[in-house]
N, C-alpha and C positions, 0 to 999 in steps of 0.2 A: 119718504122722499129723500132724506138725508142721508140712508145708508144708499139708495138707489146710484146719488153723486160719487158718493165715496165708491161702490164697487167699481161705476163706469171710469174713475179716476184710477182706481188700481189698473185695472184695463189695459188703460192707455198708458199709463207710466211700463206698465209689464210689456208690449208693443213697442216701444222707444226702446228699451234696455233693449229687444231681441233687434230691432233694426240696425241699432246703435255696433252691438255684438254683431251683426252680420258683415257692416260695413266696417268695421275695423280687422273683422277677419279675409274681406277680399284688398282692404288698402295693403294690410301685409304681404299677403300673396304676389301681388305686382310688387311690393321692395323686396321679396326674395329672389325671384325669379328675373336674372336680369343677363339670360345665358343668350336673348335674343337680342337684347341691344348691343352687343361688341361686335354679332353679325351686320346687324345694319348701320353700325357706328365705320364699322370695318368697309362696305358696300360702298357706302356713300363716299368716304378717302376715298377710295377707285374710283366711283364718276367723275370726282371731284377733281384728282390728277390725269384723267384722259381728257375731261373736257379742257383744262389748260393747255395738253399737250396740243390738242385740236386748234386750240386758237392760235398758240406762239408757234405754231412748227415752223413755218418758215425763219424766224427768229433764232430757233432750236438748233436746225439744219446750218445756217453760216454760220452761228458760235462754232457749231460740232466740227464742220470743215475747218475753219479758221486753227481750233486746237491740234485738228490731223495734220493739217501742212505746217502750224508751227514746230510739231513735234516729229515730223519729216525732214525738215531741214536741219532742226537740233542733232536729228540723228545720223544724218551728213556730216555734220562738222563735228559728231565726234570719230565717225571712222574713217574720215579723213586726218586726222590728229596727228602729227609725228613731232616729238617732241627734240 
């Protein structure tokens, strides 16, 4: 009976090591291969600055006007200039 425990325990210890081994060998796999996350890291920046632009554009558009005609008129008085 006693060597019956002991084989069933070798067993099962020999089953944990191979489980144990399996799953340290797919945890590694995911920390090497990380060529897909800069894609999706990369992807999501993009929704991330379109969905902004969606929401401020009209915000966006008077700043943008406001710096065209500042910089229109600047550029009037300088070819206007006679010293």
């Amino acid at each position: 009976m006693k060597e019956k425990m002991l084989f069933a325990l070798e067993r099962a210890r020999m089953k944990l090591h191979r489980l144990r081994a399996s799953l340290w060998k797919h945890l590694t796999f995911f920390e090497d291969d990380e060529d897909g996350l800069a894609v999706i890291e990369v992807l999501l920046l993009i929704v991330v600055v379109i969905g902004l632009v969606l929401i401020f554009r009209k915000n966006i558009e008077s700043m943008i006007r406001a710096i065209f005609s500042s910089i229109s008129s600047k550029t009037g008085e300088i070819t206007n200039y006679s010293p």
